[in-house]
N, C-alpha and C positions, 0 to 999 in steps of 0.2 A: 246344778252343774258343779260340779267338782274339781275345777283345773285351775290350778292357781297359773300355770303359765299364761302368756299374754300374747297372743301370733301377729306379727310386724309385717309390714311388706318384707324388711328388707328377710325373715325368714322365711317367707312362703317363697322369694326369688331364690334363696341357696336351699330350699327344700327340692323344690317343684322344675325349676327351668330346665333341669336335664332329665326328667321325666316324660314317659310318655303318657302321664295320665289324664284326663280329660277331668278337670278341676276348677272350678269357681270359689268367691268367698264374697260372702252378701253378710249386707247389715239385718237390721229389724225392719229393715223400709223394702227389706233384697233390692237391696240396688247395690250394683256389682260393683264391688270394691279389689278384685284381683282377680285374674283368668292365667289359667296354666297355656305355654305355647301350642299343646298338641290341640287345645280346646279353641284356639283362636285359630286352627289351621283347618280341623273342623268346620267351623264357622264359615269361614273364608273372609273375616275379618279381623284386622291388626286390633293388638291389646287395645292402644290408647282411645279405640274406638267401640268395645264394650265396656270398659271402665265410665260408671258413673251413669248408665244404661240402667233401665229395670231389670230385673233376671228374668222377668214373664215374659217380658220383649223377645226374646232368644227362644219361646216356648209356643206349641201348635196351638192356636187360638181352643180349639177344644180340648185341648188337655189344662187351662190356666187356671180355672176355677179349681178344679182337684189340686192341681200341683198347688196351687196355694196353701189351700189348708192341710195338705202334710206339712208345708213348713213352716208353717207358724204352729205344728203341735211340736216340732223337733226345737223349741223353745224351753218348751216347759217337762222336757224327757230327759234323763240326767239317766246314763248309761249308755244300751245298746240302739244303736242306729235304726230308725226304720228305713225302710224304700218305698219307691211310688213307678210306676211306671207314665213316660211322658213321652212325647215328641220334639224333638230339636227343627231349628230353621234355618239353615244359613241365611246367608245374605242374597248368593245363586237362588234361592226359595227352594233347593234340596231340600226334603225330611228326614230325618236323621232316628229313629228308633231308639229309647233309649233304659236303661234303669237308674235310676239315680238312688242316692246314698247319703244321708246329712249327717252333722254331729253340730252340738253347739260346742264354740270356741267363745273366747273372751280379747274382741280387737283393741285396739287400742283407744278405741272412740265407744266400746261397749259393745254389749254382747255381737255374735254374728255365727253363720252357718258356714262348716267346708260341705260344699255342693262335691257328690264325688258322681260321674258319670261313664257306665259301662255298656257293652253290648246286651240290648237285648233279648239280639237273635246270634248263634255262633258263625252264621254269614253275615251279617251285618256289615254293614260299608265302613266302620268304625275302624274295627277292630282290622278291615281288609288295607286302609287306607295308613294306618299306623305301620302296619306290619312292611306293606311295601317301601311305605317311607324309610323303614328303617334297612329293608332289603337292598332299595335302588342306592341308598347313601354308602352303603359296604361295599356295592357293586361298582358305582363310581370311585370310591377312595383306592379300593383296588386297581378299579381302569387307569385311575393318576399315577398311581405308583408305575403300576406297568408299562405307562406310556414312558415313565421319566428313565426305564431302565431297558426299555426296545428298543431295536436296532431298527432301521426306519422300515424296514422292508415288513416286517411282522408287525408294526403298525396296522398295518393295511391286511392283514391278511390273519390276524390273531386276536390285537386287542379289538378293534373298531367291528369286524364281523359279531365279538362275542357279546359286546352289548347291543348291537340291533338285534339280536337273538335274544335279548332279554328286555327287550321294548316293548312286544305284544303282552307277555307274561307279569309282567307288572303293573302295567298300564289295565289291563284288562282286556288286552285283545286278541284277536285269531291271529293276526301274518304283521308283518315288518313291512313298513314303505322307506325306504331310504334313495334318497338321490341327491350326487354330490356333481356339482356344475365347475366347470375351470374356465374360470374368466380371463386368464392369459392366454389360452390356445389362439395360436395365429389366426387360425379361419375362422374362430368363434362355434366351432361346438365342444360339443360339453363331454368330460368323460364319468362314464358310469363305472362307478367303483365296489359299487353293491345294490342290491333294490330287492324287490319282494322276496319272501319267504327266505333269505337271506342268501339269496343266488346271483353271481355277479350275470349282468345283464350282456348277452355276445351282444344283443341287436335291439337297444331301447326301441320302445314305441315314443311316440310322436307326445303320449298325455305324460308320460314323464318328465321329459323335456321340457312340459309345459308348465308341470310341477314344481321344476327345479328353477322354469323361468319366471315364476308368478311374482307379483310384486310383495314386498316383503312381510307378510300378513300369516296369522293362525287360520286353517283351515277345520272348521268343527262340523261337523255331521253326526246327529244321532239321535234323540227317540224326539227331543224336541226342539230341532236345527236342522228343517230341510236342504235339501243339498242345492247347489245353482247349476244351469244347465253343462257346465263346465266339468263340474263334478262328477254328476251326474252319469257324464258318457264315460267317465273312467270305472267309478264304482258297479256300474249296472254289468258288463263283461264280466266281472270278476266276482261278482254275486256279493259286494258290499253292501251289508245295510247303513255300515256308521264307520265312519273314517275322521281322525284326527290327525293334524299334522301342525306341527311349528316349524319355523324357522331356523337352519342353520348358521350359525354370523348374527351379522349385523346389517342395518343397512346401506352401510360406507364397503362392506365387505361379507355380498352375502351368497352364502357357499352351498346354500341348498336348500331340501329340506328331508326331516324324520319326522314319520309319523304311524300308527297302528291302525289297524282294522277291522271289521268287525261282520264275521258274516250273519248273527241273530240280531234279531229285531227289538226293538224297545230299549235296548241297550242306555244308557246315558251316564254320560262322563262329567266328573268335577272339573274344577279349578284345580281340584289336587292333582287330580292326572295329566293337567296341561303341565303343572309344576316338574310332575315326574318325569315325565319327556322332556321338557325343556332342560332340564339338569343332563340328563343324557346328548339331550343336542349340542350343550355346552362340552360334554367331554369332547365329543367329536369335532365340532369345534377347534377345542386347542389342538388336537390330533392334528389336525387341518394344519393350523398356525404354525406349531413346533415341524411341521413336512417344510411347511414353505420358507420359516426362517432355516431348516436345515437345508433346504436347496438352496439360500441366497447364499449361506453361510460355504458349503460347497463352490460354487460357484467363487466366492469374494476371495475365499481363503486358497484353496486349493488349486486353482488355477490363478493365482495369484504370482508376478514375477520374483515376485523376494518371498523369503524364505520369513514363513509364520511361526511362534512360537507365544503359546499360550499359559499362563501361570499363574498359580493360585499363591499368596504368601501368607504368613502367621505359622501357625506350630505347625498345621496338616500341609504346609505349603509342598509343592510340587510340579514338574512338567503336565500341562492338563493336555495336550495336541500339540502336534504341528503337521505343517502340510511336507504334498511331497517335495515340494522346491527346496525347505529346508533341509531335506534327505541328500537331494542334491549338490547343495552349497556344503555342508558340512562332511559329508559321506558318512552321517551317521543313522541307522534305520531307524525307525520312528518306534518298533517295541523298545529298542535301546534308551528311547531319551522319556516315549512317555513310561509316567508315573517316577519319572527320577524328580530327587528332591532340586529345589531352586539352586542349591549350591554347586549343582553341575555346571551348573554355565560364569559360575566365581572362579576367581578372581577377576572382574572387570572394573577398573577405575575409570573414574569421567571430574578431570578438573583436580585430582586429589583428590577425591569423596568417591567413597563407596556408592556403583552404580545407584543403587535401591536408595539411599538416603536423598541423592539426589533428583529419584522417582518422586520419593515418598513426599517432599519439601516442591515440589515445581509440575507434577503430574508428567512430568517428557524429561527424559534423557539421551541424549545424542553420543556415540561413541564409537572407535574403530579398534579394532585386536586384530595382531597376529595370531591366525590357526590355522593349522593345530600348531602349537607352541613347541610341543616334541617331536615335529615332521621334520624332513629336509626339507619339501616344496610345501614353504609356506604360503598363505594366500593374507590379505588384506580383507576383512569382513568389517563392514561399517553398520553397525547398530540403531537401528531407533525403536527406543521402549516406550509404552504408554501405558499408565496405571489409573486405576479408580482407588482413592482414597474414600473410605467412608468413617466417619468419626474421630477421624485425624488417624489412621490406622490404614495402610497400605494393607491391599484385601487383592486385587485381581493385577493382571498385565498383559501386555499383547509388545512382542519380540520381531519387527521387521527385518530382517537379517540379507544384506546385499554383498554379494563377493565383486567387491570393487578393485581388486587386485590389476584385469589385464586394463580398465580405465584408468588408476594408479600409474600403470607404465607406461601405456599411450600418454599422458599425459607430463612425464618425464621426459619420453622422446620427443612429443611436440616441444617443451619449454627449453632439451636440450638441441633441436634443430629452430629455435627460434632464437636461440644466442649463442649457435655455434656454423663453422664453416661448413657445408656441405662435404665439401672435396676432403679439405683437411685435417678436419673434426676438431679447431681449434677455435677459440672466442671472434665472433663476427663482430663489424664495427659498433654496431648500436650495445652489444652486451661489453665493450671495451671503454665506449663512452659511458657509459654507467658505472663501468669500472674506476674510470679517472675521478668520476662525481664523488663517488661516495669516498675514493681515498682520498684526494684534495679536500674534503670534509673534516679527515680527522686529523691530516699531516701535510703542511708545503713539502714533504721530502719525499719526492719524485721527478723522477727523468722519464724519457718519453725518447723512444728510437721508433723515428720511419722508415723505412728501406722497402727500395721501389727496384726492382730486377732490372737491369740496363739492356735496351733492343730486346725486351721478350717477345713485342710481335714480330718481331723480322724472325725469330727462333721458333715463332708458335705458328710460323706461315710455311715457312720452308718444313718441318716436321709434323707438321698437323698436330691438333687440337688434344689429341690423347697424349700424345708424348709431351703437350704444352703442359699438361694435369699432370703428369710422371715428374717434371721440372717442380711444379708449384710444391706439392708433396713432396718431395726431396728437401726443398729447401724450406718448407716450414719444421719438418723433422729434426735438422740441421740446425734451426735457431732452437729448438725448443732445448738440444743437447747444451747448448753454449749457457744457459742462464740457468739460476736457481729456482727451487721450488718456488719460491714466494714472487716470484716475477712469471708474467703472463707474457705469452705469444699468443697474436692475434691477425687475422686478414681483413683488412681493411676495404679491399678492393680486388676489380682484376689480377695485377702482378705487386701488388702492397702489402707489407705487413707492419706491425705495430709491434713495438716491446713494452711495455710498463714494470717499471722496475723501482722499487726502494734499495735494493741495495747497490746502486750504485749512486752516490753521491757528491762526487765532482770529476772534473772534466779529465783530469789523469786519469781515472778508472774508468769512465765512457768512453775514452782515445783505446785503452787498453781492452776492454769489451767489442770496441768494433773492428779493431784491428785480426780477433782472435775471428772474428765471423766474417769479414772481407777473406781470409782465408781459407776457413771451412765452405762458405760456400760455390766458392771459386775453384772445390777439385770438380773433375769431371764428373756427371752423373750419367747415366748407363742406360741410353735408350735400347731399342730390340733390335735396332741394327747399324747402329752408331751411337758416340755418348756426346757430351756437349758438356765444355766449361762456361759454367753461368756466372755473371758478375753482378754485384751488388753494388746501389750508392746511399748514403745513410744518413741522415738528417736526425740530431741530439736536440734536444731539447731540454731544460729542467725547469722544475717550478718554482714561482712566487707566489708569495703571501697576493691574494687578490686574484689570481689568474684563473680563467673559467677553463677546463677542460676544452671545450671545441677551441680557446686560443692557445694553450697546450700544446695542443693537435697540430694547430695552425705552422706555430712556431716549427715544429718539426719537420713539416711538412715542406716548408719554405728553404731549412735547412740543408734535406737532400735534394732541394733543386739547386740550391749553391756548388753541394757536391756532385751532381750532374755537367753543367758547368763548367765544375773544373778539372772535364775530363773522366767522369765516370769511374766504377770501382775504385771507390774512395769513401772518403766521411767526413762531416761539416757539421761541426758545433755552433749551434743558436750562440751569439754573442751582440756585443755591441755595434758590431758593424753592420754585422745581418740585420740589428732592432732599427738602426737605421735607413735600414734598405726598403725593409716591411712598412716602416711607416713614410717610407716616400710610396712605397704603392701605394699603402693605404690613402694615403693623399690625394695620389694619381683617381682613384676610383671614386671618389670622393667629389676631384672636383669635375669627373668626367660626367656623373649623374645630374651633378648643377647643370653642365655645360649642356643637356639636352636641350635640344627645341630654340636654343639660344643667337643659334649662327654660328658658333665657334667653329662647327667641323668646316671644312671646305673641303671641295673634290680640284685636284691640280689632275692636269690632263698631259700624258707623254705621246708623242709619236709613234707612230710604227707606219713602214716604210717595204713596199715592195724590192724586191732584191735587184731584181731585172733591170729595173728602168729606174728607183731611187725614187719612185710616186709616192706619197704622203697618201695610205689605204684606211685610217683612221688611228685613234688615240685609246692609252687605258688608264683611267680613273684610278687615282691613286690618293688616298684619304690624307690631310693636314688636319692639325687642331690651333689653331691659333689662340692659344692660352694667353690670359691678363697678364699672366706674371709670367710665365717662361715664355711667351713669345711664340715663335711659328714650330711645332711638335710635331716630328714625323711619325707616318703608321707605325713604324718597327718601335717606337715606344710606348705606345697605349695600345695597338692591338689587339697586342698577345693578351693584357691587363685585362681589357674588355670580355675577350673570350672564353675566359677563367671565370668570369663571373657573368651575372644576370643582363650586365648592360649590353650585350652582341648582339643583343633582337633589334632593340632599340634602335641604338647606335646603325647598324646595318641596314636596317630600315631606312633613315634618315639620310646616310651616304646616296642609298642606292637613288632614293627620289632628288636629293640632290645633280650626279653625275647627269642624271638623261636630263632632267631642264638644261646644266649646262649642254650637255651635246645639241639638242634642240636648239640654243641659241648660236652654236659656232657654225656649225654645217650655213648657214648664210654666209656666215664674214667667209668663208675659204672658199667658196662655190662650188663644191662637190659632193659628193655622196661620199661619206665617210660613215666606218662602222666602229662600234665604241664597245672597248672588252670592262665588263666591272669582275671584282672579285667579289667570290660566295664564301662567307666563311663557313668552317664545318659546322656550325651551331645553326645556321641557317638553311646548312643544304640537311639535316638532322631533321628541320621544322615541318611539319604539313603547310604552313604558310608560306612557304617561299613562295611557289607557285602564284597567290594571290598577289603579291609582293610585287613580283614581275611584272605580270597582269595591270597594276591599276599604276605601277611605274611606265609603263607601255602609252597608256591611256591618256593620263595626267601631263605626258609631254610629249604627245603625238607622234612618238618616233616609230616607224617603220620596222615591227618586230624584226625583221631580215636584217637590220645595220644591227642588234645587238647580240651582242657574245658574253655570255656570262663564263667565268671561270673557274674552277676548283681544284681544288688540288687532292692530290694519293693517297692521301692517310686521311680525306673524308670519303673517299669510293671507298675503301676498304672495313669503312668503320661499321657500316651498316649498307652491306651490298644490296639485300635485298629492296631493303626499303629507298637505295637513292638509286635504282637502277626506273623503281617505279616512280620519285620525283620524277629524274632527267628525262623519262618520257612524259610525262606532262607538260615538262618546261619546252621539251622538243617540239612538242603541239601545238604550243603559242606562235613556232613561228620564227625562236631565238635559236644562233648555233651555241655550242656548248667546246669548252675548251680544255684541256689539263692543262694547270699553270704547274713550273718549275717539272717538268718528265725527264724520269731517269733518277731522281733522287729515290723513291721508294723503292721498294724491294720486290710489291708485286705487279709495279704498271705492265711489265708484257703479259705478268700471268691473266690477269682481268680486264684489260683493255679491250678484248671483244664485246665482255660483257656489257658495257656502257654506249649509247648513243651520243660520242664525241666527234666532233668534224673537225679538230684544230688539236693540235700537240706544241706545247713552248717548252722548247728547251733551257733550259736552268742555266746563270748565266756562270757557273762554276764552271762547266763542261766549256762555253763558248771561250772563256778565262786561258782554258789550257791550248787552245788551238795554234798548229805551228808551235807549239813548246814543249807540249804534253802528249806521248802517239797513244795514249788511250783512251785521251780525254777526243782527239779526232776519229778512233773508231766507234766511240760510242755514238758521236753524234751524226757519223756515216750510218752507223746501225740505226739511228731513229728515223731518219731519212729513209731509209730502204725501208723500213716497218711501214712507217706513213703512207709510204711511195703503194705499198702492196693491199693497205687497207683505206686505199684514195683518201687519206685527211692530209690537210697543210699546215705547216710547221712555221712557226715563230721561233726567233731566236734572241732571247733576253739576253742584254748588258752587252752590248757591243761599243765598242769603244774607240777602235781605232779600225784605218782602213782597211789593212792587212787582215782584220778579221772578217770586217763584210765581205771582201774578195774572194777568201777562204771559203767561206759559208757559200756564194755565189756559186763556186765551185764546185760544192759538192751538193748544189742542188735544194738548196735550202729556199723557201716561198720570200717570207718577209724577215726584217727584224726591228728590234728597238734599241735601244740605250743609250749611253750622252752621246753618242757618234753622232745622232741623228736628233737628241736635241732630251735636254733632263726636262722631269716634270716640270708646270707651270699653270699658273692660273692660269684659266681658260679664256680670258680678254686678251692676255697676253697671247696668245696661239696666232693670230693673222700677223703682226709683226713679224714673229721668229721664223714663219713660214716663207713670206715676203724675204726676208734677207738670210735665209742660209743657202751654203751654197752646194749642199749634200743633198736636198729633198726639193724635188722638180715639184710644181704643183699646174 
């Protein structure tokens, strides 16, 4: 032997691996030291498990003896190669036909043979088995390519038809079996996409189906693998002698099955040919997968609400898709944007950093642009990008794209109608107190103007409610002309508004500021069929170091009630007198909240007196406070205090279960049936609880709901008609009469005195004041008289004082009255005495 070279594994591996030649390499012992892959495929077993094998092992037990001693002559022959002919064995126990071919080599461990292995016969399964192999491998790389460049539709109708057509032909068979099953159809059958002879099926039979539903298994039939009775009734119809089929998918996901068939006899199929189709099944397969990720993907993207936008980055970077929402968001058509490069949609900044670095560093970026930037009707698009980094290299992206523009202005109009007036379109209370917070934050230098429209209801009653909105908007207009940019008008309330100003600084320029606006809004303003001079009263305020905005407010607030007070259309600086006044309410209310529950309040009880005969017809409860330090406190000084704040429920409460024990206790000492009037303050007659109030007041001092008269006055009927029209009928129900205290003072009692379930009218003791002095203060209270008279209620007449006036009153037909004539309040122990010795009231 003549070769000075020396053959390695690792050379026979870069010689042979990509060869199809059928190749061995044995020692002197021929025990297989390397096998080429065509010859392990042959086989049908992996290298590492002929390596280290006998070579005679792989050889027809009657061919081992011969093939021996050719190769142990191919030792001692330095030249040309002899041959032997032999038999091959797989593993399967196939026979395999063979001629073989040796040469001696020199291994690395000493001498050895390359075993070379051809066809015997030029049909031989060898040379049929390589050739397809290398056919089916063309045909599938082809199929992949074509799948990766179809459009989905020619899928199914081009690529997937053309290799069922080339299943039988390779494989070795007569006709194609293909059957693909859809596991997602609603009703659970299956649809047939192709089957025999490569003809799509109108109307599967029943064994297809059965096919397609088999459990996930190789179906083998042929010369020696009888068929099962299953089979059997498919193949016999169709004149199959031998049928193969594999599986499509997997078992988590199994999509069918392909397989060939065979209508002659004897026929028999390798392992190769499972191989061959299974390779085939697998294109189809992905066919299958790339359909149904392409319908999820449809599906996810394209009917998707926000606008898609897909992109590749590095040097080939570009728009790879988008859906049609994005067409619609942007109005730009989808040939326009795909295939354009990434920089079409640059310039976006996010934070100061270039969108993509902040992709590239955090995988998300979040962002909002004006587009198009060169339109007029721009829109607001809020971005959110997602990228895959691989290698530290921004590589793919996906562009959600939302036209959040008309949510943008919704949401300026909510935020501007959450801190602005309805009517007026100016700063409402809550966005005004925010206002004062945050300036008192950075500077004590600010004033504060309240101004509250003087009788807007008596103007908003007689003109109605539209023209009371034409008053409010006029006069916020009005203020907003009188001050500077940098100072705010605000509506506080009903008929309120606020000023906040830094530039006015002391109380010469607040005097001089409000003076300019007592005037401006004091010209007439221009209803539709009359105009009205409205008048203003103004309450200044300014700030100190310490002072919280709501006491700001306060101050102010307290202010225009001074200049109310003193006469209206006016203006009244917070000063030291005022701080004084403030903190005696404050005191007031203070100790009035101690004083619950304590005893302090007391009910004094006054007479009231038939006219006719001067009978003593019952008393009205009229509230004291017998304060530690001041002493005995009339209502007309904490009432009002109470009703302004939280204490009225309380406090009201507390009177009223007071007054009926005392009535309870007096009606004995005088011996008569007497009826007892209490008063309802507006905060109580406002309450759902009144009702209850009454109720367990009723109860708790056994008095006869018919002796009591509750009273109310004008300006709480009118404050909430509907809902105290529905108290006073409840309170009506229990059994009590109802009264209007002080009539004639308000503006609407004739207009709405139908509307109310009242039996009693008292006249106001201003009116009773002018009689015999005043002839209009005697017409009116002739006119309430004739009202009464014609709507059968009886009439009280408050503050009567001397006899001339009861006489008067007797005269013109008045029922009852009260006042010191007939006897001033008084504790209620004191009542049988003063009753006993007057000599005004019979009993």
């Amino acid at each position: 032997m003549r070769d000075d070279h020396v053959f390695t594994t690792a050379w026979l591996d870069a010689f042979y691996s990509t060869s199809n030649e059928l190749v061995t390499v044995i020692d002197v012992d021929a025990t297989v030291r390397w096998v080429s892959p065509s010859l392990s495929l042959v086989l049908d077993a992996a290298p590492n498990e002929l390596v280290g094998r006998s070579a005679l092992e792989m050889v027809h037990a009657d061919d081992v003896e011969r093939l021996a001693e050719n190769l142990i002559r191919r030792f001692d022959i330095d030249g040309d190669d002899l041959g032997a002919q032999c038999r091959l064995v797989a593993t399967n126990g196939a026979e395999v036909p063979t001629f073989i071919t040796a040469r001696a080599i020199e291994l690395e461990h000493g001498p050895g043979l390359v075993v070379r292995m051809t066809e015997d016969d030029p049909s031989s399964r060898i040379t049929n088995d390589l050739r397809s192999r290398l056919v089916v491998d063309e045909v599938i790389r082809e199929a992949r390519s074509r799948l990766r460049r179809s459009e989905p539709d020619d899928r199914w109708t081009e690529v997937v038809p053309h290799l069922i057509d080339q299943s039988a032909r390779l494989v070795g068979g007569d006709r194609a079996v293909f059957v693909l099953r859809d596991p997602h159809h609603p009703t659970g059958q299956r649809r047939i996409d192709w089957a025999v002879d490569g003809k799509p099926f109108a109307d599967p039979s029943i064994e297809e189906l059965q096919f397609a539903d088999r459990a996930f298994e190789t179906i083998w039939v042929d010369a020696t693998h009888p068929p099962t009775s299953l089979i059997q009734s498919y193949m016999e119809p169709r004149g199959f002698a031998g049928i193969l089929i594999t599986p499509i998918g997997d078992p988590t996901n199994h999509r069918g099955a392909l397989g060939v068939a065979s209508v002659r006899s004897g026929i028999q199929w390798t392992t190769n040919d499972l191989h061959l189709l299974q390779s085939i099944a697998d294109v189809i397969d992905d066919a299958a997968t790339l359909s149904e990720w392409q319908d999820r993907y449809e599906l996810a993207v394209n009917h998707a609400p926000l606008g898609v936008t897909l992109l590749r980055f590095g040097e080939q970077g570009q728009v790879l898709d988008v859906n049609d929402r994005h067409g619609e968001i942007t109005g730009l058509p989808a040939d326009m944007v795909i295939g354009a490069p990434v920089e079409a949609i640059d310039p976006w900044i996010v934070d100061g950093q270039d969108w993509r670095e902040v992709l590239a560093e955090t995988g998300t970026a979040e962002f909002e642009v004006a587009f198009p930037e060169h339109r007029a009707q721009q829109r607001t698009l809020r971005c959110h990008v997602a990228g895959k980094v691989v290698d530290g290299e921004l590589r793919l992206g996906v562009v959600h794209t939302e036209d959040v523009s008309e949510r943008l202005q919704l949401a300026e109009r909510l935020a501007f109608a959450a801190s602005h007036d309805a009517l007026t379109g100016i700063p409402n209370r809550g966005s005004l107190i925010n206002l004062l917070h945050e300036t008192l934050a950075r500077s004590p230098e600010l004033t504060v103007m309240f101004i509250d429209l003087d009788d807007f209801k008596d103007v908003n009653d007689a003109h109605g409610h539209a023209a009371g909105d034409r008053i409010l908007t006029a006069v916020a207009d009005r203020l907003r002309t009188l001050v500077r940019d940098t100072d705010v008008v605000g509506r506080v309330g009903g008929d309120e508004f606020v000023i906040v100003s830094t530039a006015i600084t002391d109380a010469l320029s607040a005097a001089s500021v409000a003076d300019r606006m007592l005037h401006a809004v004091s010209q007439p303003i221009d209803l539709e069929t009359t105009s009205v001079a409205q008048t203003i009263s103004i309450g200044v305020a300014s700030a100190e170091s310490g002072l919280t905005a709501e006491e700001l407010l306060a101050r102010a607030d307290f202010a225009m009630y001074e200049a109310k007070q003193a006469g209206r259309n006016r203006y009244a600086i917070y000063d030291d007198h005022t701080r004084q006044r403030v903190e005696e309410r404050r005191q007031l209310i203070a100790d009035m909240r101690a004083a619950l529950g304590t005893g302090q309040f007391e009910v004094w009880l006054q007479p009231e007196v038939r006219l006719r005969d001067r009978r003593l017809v019952g008393f009205e409860a009229l509230a004291r406070w017998r304060h530690p330090q001041r002493g005995l406190v009339s209502a007309a000084d904490f009432i009002a205090a109470a009703e302004a704040t939280d204490l009225m429920m309380p406090l009201g409460a507390e009177l009223f279960g007071t007054a009926c024990e005392a009535m309870a206790k007096i009606r004995p000492l005088v011996g008569r049936d007497l009826h007892l009037r209490v008063n309802l303050s507006r905060r109580q007659l406002l309450s759902d609880s009144i009702v209850d109030l009454v109720a367990e007041g009723l109860e708790t001092s056994q008095l006869d709901p018919s002796s009591l008269c509750c009273e109310i006055t004008e300006t709480a009927l009118i404050d909430d008609p509907d809902g105290v029209v529905d108290r006073l009928e409840r309170l009506r129900a229990t059994g009590v009469q109802l009264a209007i205290d002080d009539f004639g003072t308000g503006y609407s009692s004739l207009t709405h005195l139908h509307q109310f379930p009242v039996s009693v009218l008292k006249i106001d003791q201003s009116f009773v004041r002018g009689l015999g002095v005043d002839r209009d203060a005697t017409m009116i209270i002739r006119s309430v008289l004739g009202l009464a008279s014609s709507l059968d209620l009886s009439v009280v007449a408050e503050g009567v004082e001397t006899d001339e006036q009861r006489r008067l009153l007797l005269e013109l037909g008045c029922d009852s009255a009260q006042g010191y004539y007939f006897g001033r309040p008084m504790p209620p122990l004191d009542i049988p005495a003063h009753v006993e010795a007057s000599t005004v009231i019979r009993h």
